[in-house]
C-alpha positions as semicolon CSV with decimal commas, in nm:
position;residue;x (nm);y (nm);z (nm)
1;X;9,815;5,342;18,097
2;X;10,143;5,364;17,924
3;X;10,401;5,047;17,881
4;X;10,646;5,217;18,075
5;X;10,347;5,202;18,387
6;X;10,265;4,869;18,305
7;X;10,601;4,722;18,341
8;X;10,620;4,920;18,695
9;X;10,329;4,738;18,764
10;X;10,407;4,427;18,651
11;X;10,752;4,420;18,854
12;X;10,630;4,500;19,149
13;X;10,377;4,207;19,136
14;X;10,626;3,989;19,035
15;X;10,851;4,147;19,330
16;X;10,569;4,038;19,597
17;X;10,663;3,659;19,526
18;X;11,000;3,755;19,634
19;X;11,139;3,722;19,216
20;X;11,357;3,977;19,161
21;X;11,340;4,096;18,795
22;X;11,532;4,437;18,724
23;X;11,475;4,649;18,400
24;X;11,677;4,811;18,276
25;X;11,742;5,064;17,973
26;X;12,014;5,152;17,676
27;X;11,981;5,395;17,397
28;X;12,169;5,505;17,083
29;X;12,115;5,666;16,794
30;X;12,002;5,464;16,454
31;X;12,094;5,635;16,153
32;X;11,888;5,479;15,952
33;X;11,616;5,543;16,141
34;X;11,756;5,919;16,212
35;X;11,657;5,900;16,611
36;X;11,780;5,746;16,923
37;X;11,653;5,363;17,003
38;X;11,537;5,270;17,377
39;X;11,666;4,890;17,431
40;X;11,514;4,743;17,768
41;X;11,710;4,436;17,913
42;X;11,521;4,239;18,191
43;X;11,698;4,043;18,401
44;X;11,751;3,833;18,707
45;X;12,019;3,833;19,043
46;X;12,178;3,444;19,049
47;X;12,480;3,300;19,201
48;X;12,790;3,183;18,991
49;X;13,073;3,034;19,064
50;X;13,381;3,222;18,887
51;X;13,662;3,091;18,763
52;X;13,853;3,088;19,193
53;X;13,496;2,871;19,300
54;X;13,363;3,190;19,489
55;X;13,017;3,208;19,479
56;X;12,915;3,617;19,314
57;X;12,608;3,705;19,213
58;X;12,545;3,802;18,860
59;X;12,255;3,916;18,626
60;X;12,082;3,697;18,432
61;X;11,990;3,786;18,125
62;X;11,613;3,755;18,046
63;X;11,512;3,954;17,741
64;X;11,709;4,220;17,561
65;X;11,445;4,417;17,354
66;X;11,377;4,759;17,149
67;X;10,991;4,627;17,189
68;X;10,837;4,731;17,509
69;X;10,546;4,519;17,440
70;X;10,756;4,200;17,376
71;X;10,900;4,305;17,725
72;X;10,543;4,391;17,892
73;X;10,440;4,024;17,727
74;X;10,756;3,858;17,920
75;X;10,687;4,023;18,276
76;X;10,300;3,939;18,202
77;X;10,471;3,579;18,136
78;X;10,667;3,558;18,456
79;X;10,386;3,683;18,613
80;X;10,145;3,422;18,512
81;X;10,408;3,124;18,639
82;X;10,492;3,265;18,972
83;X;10,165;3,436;19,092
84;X;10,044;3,126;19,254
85;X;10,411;3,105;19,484
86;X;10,374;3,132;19,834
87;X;10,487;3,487;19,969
């Protein structure tokens, strides 16, 4: 199973507790490196209050990674502190 499957999985576990946790993707090219970099960015729909008082929902910013197994070890986090809410 690949990270890219995991995370899927992951997600939609997470999803079944009614947490919504979005990934998310951005690439670009390192020249030192001489090829293009995946970044994932997992994140979260809240509520905030801008600057009239109205209420808009925004994304939260979990994790912003180039590491899909730092972000496979953050949804596996999530994961192990909301499995046990009610559905």
């Amino acid at each position: 199973m690949n990270l890219n499957s995991i995370m899927k999985k992951l997600q939609r576990a997470i999803l079944q507790t009614r947490l919504v946790i979005k990934i998310s993707t951005s690439q670009f090219y390192s020249e030192e490196q001489g090829r293009m970099i995946t970044i994932w960015i997992l994140s979260t729909p809240v509520l905030q209050q801008d600057k009239h008082g109205e209420w808009k929902t925004r994304d939260y910013e979990i994790l912003r990674s180039a590491s899909g197994i730092e972000i496979v070890k953050c949804l596996q986090e999530i994961w192990e502190a909301v499995k046990g809410w009610k559905r």
